[in-house]
Structures are given as C-alpha cells and as structure tokens.
KOLDRENMI-456626 format. One line per 10 residues: number of its first residue (from 1); their letters; for each residue x, y, z of C-alpha. Coordinates in nm, 2 decimals, decimal comma. Layout:
REM residues N
NUM	A	X:Y:Z  ...
END
This chain:
REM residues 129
1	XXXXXXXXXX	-9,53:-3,62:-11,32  -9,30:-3,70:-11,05  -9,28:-4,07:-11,18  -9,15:-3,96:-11,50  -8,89:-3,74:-11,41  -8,77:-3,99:-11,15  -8,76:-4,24:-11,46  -8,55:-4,04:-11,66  -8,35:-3,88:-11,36  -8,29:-4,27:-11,34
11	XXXXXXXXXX	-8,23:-4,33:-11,69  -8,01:-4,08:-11,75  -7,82:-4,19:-11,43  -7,73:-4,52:-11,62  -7,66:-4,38:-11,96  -7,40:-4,16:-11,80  -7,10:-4,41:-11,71  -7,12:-4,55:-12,04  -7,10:-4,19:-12,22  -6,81:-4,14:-11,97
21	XXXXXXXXXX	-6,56:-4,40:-12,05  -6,36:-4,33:-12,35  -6,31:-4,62:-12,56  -5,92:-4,51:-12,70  -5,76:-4,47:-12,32  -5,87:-4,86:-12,25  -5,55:-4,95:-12,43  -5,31:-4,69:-12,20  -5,24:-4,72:-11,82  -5,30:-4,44:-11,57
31	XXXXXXXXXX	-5,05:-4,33:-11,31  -5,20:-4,27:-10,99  -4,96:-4,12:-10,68  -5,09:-4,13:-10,30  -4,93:-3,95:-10,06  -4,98:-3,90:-9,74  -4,81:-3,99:-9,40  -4,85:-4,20:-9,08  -4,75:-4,00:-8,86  -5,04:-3,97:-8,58
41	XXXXXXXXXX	-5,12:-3,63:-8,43  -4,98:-3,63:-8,12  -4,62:-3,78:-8,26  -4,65:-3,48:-8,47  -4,72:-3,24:-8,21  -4,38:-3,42:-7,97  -4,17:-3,38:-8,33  -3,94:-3,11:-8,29  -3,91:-2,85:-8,60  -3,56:-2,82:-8,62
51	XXXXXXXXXX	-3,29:-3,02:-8,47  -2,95:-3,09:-8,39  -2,68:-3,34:-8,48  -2,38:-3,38:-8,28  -2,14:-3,63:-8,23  -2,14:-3,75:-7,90  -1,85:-3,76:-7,67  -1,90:-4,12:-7,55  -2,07:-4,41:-7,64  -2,11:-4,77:-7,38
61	XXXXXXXXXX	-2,18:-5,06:-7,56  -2,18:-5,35:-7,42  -1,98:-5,67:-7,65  -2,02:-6,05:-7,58  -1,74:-6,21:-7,75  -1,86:-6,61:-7,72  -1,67:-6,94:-7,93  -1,77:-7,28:-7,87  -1,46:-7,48:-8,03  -1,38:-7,82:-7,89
71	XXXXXXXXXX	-1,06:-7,78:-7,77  -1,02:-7,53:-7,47  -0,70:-7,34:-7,62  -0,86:-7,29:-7,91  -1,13:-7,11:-7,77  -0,94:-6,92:-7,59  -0,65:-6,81:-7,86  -0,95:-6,73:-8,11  -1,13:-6,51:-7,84  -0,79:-6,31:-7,74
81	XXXXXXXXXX	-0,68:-6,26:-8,15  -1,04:-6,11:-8,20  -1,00:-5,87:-7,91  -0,64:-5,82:-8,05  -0,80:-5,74:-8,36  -1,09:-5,50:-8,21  -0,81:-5,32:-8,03  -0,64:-5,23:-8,31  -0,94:-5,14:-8,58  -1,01:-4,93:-8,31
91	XXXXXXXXXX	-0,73:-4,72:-8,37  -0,72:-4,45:-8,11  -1,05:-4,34:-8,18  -1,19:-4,61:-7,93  -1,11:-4,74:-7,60  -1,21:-5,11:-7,51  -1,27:-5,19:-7,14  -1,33:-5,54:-6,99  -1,49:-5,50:-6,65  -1,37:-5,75:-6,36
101	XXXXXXXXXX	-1,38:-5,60:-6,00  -1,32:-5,29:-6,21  -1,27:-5,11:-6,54  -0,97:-5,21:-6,69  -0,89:-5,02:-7,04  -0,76:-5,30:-7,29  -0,45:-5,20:-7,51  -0,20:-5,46:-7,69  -0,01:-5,55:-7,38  -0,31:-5,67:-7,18
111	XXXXXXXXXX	-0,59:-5,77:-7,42  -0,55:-6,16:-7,28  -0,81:-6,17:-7,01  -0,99:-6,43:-6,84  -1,27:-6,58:-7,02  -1,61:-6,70:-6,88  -1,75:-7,08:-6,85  -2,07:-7,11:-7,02  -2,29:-7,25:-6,73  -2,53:-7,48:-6,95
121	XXXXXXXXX	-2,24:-7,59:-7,23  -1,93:-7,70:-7,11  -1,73:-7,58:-7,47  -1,83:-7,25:-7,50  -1,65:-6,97:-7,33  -1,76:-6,61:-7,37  -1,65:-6,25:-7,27  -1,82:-5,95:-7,20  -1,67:-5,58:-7,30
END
C-alpha cells in the first residue's frame, strides 16, 4: 500500500510541471526586479541617519604643475601662463600658495616662481602648489 501511493505521490510529482506551464505566455517575456543592497551590517550600524552638508571653509590641495618641452624657456613660460591662468579662474574665491621656505600667496604680480629640475629627466621641470 505504501508502494502505491509513493508511486503516484511520484507520478503526480512529474505530471505537475507540465500542467503548470502555460503554453500562450511562452511567446511573452517576464520582468523580474531584484533589489536589495550591499551594505554589510556593521557599515549599516556606523551609517549615520541624518546628516549634514556644509561647505567647508578651507580646502588644501596639493597641485604638481610638470612640462617636459625641449627648450628650457619654453617650459618655463608654459608653466608661469598656466599658473597665470589658475590665478585668475580662481577669481577671488581661491587663493593659490606656492611653498618655498614659506607660504607665499600667488596673485598676478608674483605668479613667476622658481621651477623644480626633474632629477631622473633633464627636460622636465615641475612645480608644486
């Protein structure tokens, strides 16, 4: 008795896919959306609710201005017309410094500083901001 009913328990188990699919939806496409997140648990729990935004009221950033033309003039009057040209898209609302023995606050009048030597190439000069 229990061999029977296994063998139509069985039966019926295979006979039920086939009564499942419809044979009209074969033609259409299903849309099937998975959301989620990958946030871990503990990023979660350091994840403030709320926060603020504020601008800041300084920002350092550090600028390597480098050229490696052949001629030495070159280099140099292509580095000082791009500083001339950071200086003034920074209109006010920046202040550029170039850092010797101290911080020295570049404006029009004194954007032509001393460049660097590249120690392993001979034509490239470079500045740092």
């Amino acid at each position: 008795m229990f061999r029977k009913s296994m063998l139509l328990l069985g039966l019926c188990a295979l006979a039920l896919p086939s009564v499942a699919q419809d044979s009209d939806s074969s033609d259409q496409l299903d849309t099937v959306v998975v959301t989620g997140s990958r946030i871990g648990y503990d990023d979660l729990l350091d994840t403030p609710a709320v926060s603020l935004t504020k601008p800041g009221d300084y920002l350092l950033q550090t600028i390597v201005l480098g050229n490696d033309s052949r001629d030495a003039e070159m280099r140099k009057r292509e580095i000082h017309e791009t500083i001339a040209k950071l200086i003034a898209s920074a209109g006010g609302r920046y202040v550029v410094f170039y850092v010797d023995e101290y911080r020295v606050a570049l404006n029009r009048d004194n954007y032509r500083i001393d460049l660097e030597q590249d120690g392993k190439r001979p034509d490239t000069n470079h500045v740092s901001l």
